[in-house]
ZALO-687399 format. One record per residue (C-alpha): x, y, z. Coordinates in steps of 0.02 Angstrom, whole numbers, plus 50000, padded with zeros to 5 digits. Example, Ala and Ser with C-alpha at 12.3 -4.5 7.8 and 13.67 -1.06 7.14 Angstrom:
2
+-------+-------+-------+
!     X !     Y !     Z !
+-------+-------+-------+
! 50615 ! 49775 ! 50390 !
! 50684 ! 49947 ! 50357 !
+-------+-------+-------+
END
This chain:
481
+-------+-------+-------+
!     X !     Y !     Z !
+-------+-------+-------+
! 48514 ! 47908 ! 48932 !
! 48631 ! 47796 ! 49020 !
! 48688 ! 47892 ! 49125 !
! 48506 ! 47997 ! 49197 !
! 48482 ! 47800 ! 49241 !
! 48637 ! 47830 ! 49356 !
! 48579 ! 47972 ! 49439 !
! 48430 ! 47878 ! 49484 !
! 48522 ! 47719 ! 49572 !
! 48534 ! 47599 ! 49421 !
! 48670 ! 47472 ! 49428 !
! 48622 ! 47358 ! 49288 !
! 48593 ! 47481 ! 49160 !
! 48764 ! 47463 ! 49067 !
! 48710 ! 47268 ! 49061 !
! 48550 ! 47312 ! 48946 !
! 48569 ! 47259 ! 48765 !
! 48447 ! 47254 ! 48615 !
! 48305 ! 47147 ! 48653 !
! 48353 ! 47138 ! 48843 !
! 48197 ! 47149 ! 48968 !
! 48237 ! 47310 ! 49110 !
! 48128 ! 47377 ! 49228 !
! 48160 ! 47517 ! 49323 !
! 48073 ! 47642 ! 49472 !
! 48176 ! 47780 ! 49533 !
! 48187 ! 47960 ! 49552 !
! 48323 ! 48089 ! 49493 !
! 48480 ! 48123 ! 49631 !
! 48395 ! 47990 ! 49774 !
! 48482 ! 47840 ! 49714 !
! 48414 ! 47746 ! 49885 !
! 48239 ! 47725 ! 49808 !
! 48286 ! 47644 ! 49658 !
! 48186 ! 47454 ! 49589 !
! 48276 ! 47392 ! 49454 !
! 48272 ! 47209 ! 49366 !
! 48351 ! 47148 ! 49190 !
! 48324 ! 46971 ! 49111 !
! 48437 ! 46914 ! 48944 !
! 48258 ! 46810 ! 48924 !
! 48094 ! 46825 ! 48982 !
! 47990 ! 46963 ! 49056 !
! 48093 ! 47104 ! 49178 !
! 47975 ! 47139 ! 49328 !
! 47982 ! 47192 ! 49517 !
! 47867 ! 47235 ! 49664 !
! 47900 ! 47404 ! 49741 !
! 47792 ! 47539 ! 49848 !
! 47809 ! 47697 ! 49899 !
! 47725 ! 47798 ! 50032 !
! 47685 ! 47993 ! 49983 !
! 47587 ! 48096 ! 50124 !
! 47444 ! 48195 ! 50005 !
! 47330 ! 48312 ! 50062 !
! 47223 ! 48335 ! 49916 !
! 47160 ! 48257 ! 49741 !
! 47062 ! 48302 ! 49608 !
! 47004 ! 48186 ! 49464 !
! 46892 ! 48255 ! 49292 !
! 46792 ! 48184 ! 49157 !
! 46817 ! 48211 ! 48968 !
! 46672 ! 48334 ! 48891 !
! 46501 ! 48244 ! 48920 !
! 46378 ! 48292 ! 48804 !
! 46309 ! 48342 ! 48690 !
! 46133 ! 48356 ! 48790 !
! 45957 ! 48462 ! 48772 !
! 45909 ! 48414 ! 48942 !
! 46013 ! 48391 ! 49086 !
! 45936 ! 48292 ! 49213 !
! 46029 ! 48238 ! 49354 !
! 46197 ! 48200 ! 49446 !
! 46234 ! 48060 ! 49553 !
! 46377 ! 47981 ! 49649 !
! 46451 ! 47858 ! 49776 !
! 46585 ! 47893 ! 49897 !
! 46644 ! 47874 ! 50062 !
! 46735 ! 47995 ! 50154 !
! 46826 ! 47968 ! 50355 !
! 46819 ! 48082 ! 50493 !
! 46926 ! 48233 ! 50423 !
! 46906 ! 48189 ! 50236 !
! 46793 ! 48257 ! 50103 !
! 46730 ! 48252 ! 49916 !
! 46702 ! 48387 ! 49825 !
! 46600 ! 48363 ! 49648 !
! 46593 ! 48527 ! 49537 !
! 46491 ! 48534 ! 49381 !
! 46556 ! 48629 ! 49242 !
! 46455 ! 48707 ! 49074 !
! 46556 ! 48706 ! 48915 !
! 46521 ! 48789 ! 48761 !
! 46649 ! 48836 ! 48629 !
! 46786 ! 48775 ! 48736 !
! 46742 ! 48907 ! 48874 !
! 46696 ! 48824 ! 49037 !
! 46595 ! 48895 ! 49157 !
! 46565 ! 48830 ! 49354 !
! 46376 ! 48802 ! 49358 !
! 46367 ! 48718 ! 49537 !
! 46476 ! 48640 ! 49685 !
! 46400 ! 48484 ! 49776 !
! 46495 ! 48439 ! 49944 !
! 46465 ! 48246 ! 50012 !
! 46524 ! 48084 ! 50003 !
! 46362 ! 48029 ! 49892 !
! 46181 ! 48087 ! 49824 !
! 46076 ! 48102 ! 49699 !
! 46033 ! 48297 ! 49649 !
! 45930 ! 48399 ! 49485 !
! 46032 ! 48514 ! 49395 !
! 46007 ! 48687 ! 49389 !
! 45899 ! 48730 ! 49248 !
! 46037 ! 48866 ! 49200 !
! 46117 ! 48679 ! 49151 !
! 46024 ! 48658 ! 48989 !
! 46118 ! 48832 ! 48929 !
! 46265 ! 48726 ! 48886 !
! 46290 ! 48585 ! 48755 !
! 46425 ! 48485 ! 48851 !
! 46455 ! 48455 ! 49065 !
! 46627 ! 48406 ! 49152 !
! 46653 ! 48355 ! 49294 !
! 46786 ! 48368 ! 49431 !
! 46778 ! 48270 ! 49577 !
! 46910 ! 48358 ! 49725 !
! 46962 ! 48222 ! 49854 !
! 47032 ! 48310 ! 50020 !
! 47117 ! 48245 ! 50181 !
! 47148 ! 48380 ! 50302 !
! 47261 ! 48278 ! 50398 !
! 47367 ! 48165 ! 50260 !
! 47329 ! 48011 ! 50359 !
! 47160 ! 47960 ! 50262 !
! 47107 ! 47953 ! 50119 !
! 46920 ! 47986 ! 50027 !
! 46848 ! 47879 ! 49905 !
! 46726 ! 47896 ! 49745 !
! 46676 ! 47737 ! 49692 !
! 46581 ! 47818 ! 49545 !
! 46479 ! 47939 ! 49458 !
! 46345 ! 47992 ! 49312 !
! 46240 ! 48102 ! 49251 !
! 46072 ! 48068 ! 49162 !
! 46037 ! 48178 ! 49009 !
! 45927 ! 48176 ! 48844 !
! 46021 ! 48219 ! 48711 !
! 45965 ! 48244 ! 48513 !
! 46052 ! 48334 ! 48380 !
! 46105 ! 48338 ! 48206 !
! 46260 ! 48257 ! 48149 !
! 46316 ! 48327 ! 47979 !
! 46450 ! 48255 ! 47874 !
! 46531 ! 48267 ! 47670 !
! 46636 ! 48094 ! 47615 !
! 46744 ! 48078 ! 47465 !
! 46594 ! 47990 ! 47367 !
! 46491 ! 48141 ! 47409 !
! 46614 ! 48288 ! 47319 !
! 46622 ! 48281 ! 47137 !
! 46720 ! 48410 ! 47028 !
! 46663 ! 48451 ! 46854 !
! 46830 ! 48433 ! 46790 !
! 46976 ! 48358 ! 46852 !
! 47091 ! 48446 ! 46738 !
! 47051 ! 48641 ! 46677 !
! 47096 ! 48781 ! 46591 !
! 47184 ! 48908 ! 46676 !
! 47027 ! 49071 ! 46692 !
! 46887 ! 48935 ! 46662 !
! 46740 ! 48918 ! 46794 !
! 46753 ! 48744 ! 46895 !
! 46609 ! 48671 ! 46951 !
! 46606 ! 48581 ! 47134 !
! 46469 ! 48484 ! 47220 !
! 46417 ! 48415 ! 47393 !
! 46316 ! 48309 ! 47451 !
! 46294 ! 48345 ! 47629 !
! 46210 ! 48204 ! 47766 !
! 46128 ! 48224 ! 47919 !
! 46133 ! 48083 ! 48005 !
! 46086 ! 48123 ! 48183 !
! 45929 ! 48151 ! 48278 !
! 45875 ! 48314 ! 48236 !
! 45847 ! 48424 ! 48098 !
! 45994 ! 48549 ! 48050 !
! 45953 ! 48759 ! 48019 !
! 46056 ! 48876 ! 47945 !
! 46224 ! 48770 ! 47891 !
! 46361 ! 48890 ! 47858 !
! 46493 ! 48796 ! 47717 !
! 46664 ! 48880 ! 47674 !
! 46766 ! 48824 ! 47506 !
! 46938 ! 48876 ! 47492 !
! 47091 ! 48867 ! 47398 !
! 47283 ! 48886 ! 47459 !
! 47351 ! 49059 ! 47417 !
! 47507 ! 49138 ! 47460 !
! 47520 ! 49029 ! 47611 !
! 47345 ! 49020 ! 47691 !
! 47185 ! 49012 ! 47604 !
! 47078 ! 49091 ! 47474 !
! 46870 ! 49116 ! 47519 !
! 46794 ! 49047 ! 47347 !
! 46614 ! 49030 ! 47410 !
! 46531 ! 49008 ! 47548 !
! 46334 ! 48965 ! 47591 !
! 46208 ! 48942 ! 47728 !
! 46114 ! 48777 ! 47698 !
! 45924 ! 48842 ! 47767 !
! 45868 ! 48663 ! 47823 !
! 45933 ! 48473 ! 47817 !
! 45797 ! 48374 ! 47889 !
! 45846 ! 48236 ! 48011 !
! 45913 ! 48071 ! 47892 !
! 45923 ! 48171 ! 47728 !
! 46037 ! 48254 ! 47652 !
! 46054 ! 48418 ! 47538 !
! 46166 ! 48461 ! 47395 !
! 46257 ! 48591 ! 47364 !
! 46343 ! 48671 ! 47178 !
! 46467 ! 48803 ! 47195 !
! 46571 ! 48898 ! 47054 !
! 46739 ! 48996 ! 47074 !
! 46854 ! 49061 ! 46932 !
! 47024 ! 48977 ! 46901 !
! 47103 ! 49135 ! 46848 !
! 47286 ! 49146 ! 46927 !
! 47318 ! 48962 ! 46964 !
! 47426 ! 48838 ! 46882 !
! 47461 ! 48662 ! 46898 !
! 47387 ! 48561 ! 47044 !
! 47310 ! 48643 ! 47169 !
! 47208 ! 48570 ! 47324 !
! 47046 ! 48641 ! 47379 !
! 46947 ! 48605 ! 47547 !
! 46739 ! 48605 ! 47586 !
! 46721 ! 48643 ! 47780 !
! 46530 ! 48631 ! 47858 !
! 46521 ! 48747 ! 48011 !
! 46692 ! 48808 ! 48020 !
! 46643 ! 48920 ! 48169 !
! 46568 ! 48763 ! 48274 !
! 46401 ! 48862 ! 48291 !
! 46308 ! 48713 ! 48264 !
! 46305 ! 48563 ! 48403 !
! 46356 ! 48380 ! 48328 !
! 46405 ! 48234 ! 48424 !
! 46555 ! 48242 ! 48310 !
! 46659 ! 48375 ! 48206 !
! 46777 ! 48248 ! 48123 !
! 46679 ! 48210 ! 47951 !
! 46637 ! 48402 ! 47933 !
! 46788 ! 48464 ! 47824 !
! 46832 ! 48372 ! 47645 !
! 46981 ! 48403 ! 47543 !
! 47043 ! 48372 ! 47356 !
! 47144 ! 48426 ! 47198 !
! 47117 ! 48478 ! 47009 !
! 47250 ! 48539 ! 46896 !
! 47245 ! 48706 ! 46795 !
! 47307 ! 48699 ! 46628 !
! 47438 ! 48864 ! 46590 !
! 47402 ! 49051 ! 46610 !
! 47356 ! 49140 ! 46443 !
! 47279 ! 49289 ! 46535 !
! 47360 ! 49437 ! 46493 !
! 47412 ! 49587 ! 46610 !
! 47331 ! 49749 ! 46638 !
! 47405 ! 49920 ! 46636 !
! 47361 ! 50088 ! 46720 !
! 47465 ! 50241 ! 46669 !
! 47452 ! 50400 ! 46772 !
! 47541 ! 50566 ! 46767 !
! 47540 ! 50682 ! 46907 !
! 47432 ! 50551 ! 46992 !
! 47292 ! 50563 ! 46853 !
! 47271 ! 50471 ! 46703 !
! 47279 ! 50590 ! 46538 !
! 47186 ! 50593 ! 46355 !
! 47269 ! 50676 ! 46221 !
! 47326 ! 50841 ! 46199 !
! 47310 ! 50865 ! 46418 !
! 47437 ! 50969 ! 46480 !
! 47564 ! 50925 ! 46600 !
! 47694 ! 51018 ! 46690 !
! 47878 ! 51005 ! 46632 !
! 47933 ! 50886 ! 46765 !
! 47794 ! 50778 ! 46803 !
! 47793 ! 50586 ! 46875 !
! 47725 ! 50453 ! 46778 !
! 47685 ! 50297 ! 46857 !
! 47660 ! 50123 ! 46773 !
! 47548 ! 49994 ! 46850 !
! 47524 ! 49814 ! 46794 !
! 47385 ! 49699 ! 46857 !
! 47353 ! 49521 ! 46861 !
! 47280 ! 49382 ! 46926 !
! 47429 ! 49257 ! 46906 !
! 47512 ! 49223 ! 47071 !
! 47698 ! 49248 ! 46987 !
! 47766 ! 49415 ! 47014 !
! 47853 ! 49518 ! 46904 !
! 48026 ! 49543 ! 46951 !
! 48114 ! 49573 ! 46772 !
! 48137 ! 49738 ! 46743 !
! 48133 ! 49711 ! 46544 !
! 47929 ! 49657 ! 46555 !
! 47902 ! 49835 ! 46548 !
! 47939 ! 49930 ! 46397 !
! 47934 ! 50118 ! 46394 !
! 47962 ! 50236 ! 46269 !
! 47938 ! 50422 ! 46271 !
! 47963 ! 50522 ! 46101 !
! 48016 ! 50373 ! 46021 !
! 48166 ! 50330 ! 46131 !
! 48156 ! 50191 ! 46251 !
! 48189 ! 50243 ! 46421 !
! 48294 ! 50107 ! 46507 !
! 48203 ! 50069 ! 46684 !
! 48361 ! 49963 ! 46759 !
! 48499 ! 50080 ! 46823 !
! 48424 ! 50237 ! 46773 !
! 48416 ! 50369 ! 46879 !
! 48253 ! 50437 ! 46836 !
! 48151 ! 50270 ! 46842 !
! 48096 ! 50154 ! 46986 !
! 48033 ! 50001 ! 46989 !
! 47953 ! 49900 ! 47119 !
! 47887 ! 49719 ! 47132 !
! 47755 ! 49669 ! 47213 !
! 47743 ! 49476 ! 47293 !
! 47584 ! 49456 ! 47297 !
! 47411 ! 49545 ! 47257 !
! 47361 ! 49580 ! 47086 !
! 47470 ! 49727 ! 47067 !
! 47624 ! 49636 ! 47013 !
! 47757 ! 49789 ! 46974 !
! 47739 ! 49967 ! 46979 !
! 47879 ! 50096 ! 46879 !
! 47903 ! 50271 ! 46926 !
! 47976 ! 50375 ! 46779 !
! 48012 ! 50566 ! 46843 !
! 48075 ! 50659 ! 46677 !
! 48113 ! 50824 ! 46641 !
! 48011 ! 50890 ! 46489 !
! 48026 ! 51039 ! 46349 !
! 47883 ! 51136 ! 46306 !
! 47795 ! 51073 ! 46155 !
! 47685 ! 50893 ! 46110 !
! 47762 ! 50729 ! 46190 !
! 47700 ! 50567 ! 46166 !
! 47718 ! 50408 ! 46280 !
! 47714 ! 50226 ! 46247 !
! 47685 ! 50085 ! 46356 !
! 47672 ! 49902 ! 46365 !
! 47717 ! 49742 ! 46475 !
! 47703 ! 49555 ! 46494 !
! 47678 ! 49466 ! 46653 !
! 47784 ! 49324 ! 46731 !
! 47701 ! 49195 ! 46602 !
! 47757 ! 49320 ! 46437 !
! 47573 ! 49366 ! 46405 !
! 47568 ! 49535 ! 46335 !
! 47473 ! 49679 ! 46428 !
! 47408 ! 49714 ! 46220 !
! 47454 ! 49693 ! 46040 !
! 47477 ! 49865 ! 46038 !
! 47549 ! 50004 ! 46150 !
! 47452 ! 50100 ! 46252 !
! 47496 ! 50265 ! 46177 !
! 47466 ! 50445 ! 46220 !
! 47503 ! 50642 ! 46166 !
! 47522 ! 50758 ! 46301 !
! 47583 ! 50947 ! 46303 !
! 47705 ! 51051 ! 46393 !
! 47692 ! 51230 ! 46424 !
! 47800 ! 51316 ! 46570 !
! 47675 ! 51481 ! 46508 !
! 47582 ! 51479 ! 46681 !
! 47376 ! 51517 ! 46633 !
! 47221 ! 51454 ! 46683 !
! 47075 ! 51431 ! 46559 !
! 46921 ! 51302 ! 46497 !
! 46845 ! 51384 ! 46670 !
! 46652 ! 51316 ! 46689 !
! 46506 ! 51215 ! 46761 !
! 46442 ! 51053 ! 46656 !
! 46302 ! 51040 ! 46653 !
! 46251 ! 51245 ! 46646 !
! 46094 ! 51262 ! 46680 !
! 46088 ! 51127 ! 46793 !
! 45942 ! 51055 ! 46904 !
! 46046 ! 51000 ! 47063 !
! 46229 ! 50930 ! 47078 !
! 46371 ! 50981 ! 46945 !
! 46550 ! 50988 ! 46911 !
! 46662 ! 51139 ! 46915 !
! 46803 ! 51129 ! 46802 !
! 46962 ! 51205 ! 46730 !
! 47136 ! 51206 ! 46653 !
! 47314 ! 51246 ! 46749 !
! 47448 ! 51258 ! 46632 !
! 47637 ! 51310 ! 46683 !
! 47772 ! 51213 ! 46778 !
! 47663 ! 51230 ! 46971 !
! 47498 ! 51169 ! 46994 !
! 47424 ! 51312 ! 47108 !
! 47436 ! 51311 ! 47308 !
! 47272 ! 51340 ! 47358 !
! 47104 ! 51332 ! 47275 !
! 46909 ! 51359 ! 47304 !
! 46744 ! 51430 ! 47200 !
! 46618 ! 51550 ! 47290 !
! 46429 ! 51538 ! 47241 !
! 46354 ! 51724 ! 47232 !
! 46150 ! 51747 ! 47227 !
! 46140 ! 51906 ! 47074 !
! 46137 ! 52035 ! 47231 !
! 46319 ! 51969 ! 47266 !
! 46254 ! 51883 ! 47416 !
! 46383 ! 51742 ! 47460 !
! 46291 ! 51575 ! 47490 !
! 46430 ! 51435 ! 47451 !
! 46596 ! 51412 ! 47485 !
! 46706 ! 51261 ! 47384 !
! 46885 ! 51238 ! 47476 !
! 46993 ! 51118 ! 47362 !
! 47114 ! 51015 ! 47440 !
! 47276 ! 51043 ! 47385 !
! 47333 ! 50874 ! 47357 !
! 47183 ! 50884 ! 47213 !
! 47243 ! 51018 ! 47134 !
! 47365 ! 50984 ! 46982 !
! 47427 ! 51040 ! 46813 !
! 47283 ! 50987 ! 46680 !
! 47114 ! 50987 ! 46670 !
! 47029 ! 51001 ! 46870 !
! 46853 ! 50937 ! 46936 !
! 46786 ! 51004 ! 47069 !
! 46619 ! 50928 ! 47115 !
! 46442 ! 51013 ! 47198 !
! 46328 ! 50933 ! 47282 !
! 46209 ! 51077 ! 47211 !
! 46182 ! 51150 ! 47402 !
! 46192 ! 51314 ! 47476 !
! 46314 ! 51340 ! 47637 !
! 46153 ! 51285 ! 47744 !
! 46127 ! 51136 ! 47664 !
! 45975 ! 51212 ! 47565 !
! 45928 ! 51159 ! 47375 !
! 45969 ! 51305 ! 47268 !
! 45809 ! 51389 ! 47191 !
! 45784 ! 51419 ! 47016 !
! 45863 ! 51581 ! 46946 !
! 46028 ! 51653 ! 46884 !
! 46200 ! 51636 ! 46994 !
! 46403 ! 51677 ! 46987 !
! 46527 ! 51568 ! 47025 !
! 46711 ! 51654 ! 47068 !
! 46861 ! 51521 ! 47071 !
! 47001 ! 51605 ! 47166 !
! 47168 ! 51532 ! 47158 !
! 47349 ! 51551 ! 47239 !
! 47504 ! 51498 ! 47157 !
! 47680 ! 51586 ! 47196 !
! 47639 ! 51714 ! 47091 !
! 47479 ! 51790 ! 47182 !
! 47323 ! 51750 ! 47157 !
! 47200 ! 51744 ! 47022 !
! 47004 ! 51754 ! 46997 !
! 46885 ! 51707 ! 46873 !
! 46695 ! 51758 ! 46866 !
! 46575 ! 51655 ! 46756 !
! 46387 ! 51659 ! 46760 !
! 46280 ! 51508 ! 46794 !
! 46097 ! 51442 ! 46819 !
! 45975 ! 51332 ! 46899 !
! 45833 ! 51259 ! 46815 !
! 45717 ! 51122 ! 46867 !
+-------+-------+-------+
END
């Protein structure tokens, strides 16, 4: 610091000790200009000036406002031979300004543009020129005369109450707010917002639109949220017109924040269990090597990242998930899908059975018992259980069937035939749907042309195309309203 004092011309800056008095003027590399005085006691002071040649000025108000009616401007100047003021009135709403009109004279008196009363707050900026750098313009002053009157809304600490300060960890908390208008005018359609920190921003609990506070009343306000996933303190906030759509004379009492503490997390996890991307009942078929993926859910906001909070077993055996290469296992930070395990075995032919359970970060247990279920393997490729549910039917059904082997087939669809053999529907499956198991294809109950099928007797062929070939089945159906 010392030293930039240098640069600038000082030579008593080295002399300056704690609780000396130094005054300085200067500018960087021009050590010629520099003021400088320094007092042991007493106050440090000296009279300098310097001359700078400007050609131009400008000088704005803070946000004026807010207003209903704006009336009109007036100032006092005077301006030499060569000079001039400028005054420029600004509209500002939502922190976008917008030049309504440009006065140019040294004073007067003039109405504002009706297109004025579009905007909430005016600023001003008064421009101050001298062509010439030799004279100087001068505003003495200026105003504007306005009528203002609007609602000014506000929440204090005596006006939020919490049911409990202190809760159980998947109870309902209770919050209400009282909520004041103060100001001149009645308030419509109050937006509120309550939220609570999560995973580094915040949560939406609730959120209302107060229809009416009248002008000096007030309005309260109950709102419920669930404290499932949190634990131990954890702050909350109340926010009135977060989007500033409303027009106060002040924003600074609109927003309220607090704490309560949540008592432990008993909840326990959920699981989801899918093979082949579907989830299976006993005795389903499934091809020999198949991929079964384990999902658990929950609402706490600790993540599972122990591999030993899921336990699988398959045939009895327990398949070890951690350094296994048929078994991945993923962690999730955040969302309610805390892990995920991908188990890729390959199977015999015959009855397997699978068993499943896991505990989340807090040790709750997905259930007492494992989810448990007996599957079969058949590398015999067949297709059977081919039909329509319901049959008759009286508008939209479901085409189903079986694929059994070690391939779900390539390529699928089901033709409609009228008795004649007339073709009037064609169902493409997608192969991405198509999978070893039980298959649903759904109708809408539709001909090609979007027509409502009459009543009568009908065929249905499903055709499909696995490496082998390709295979058809004809079954008879009806419609009956």
């Amino acid at each position: 610091l010392r030293s930039q004092f240098h640069r600038m011309g000082s030579s008593l800056i080295d002399s300056v000790r704690f609780r000396d008095s130094f005054a300085f003027f200067g500018v960087p590399d021009i050590p010629s200009l520099a003021r400088e005085d320094w007092r042991r006691l007493g106050i440090a002071f000296f009279t300098a000036s310097m001359n700078v040649a400007s050609t131009k000025g400008t000088a704005v108000t803070r946000l004026i406002g807010p207003a209903r009616d704006w009336k009109r401007i007036s100032w006092k100047g005077m301006a030499q031979p060569g000079t001039g003021i400028t005054i420029r009135v600004r509209g500002v709403v939502n922190d976008v300004a917008t030049q309504i009109v440009e006065y140019r004279a040294a004073d007067a008196t003039h109405a504002l543009p009706a297109e004025t009363d579009n905007y909430p707050f005016i600023q001003l900026e008064a421009v101050l020129s001298d062509s010439s750098g030799r004279n100087s313009p001068a505003l003495d002053w200026w105003s504007l005369d306005f009528d203002s009157g609007f609602p000014e809304l506000g929440i204090t600490s005596q006006s939020v109450t919490l049911r409990m300060d202190s809760i159980e960890s998947g109870g309902a908390q209770d919050i209400r707010t009282i909520v004041y208008n103060r100001g001149d005018a009645d308030a419509r359609n109050v937006p509120m917002y309550f939220d609570l920190p999560s995973g580094g921003g915040e949560r939406r609990v609730d959120s209302v639109i107060v229809p009416l506070i009248l002008q000096g009343q007030y309005t309260e306000i109950a709102m419920t949220f669930s404290t499932s996933g949190l634990q131990g303190t954890n702050s909350y906030s109340i926010t009135i017109d977060p989007h500033g759509t409303i027009i106060e004379y002040t924003k600074e009492n609109n927003y309220f924040s607090g704490q309560f503490y949540v008592r432990g997390d008993t909840d326990p996890p959920s699981l989801e269990v899918l093979v082949d991307g579907a989830s299976l009942v006993d005795d389903d078929y499934v091809s020999p090597r198949p991929t079964i993926t384990i999902y658990v859910y929950d609402e706490s906001p600790l993540p599972i990242t122990d591999t030993t909070s899921i336990e699988l077993f398959l045939d009895g055996r327990r398949v070890s998930i951690a350094g296994n290469p048929e078994v991945q296992f993923i962690s999730f930070p955040s969302g309610q899908k805390k892990a995920e395990v991908r188990f890729a075995p390959t199977l015999e032919d015959g009855y397997h059975i699978l068993a499943v359970n896991a505990r989340d970060a807090s040790g709750n247990l997905a259930g007492d018992d494992f989810y448990q279920v007996r599957f079969i393997v058949s590398r015999e490729a067949r297709i059977d259980n081919v039909f329509l549910y319901p049959n008759p039917t009286d508008g939209p059904a479901v085409f189903s069937f079986r694929a059994i082997g070690e391939k779900a087939p390539t390529e699928g669809k089901i033709k409609i035939y009228t008795v004649a053999g007339r073709l009037i529907r064609v169902l493409e499956i997608p192969t991405d749907d198509l999978r070893i198991g039980f298959n649903r294809v759904e109708w809408d109950g539709l001909d090609q042309d979007g027509d409502r099928l009459a009543n009568g007797v009908y065929f249905y062929k499903l055709v499909l195309r696995d490496d082998s070939g390709q295979k058809e089945f004809l079954e008879k159906m009806a419609v009956l309203r």
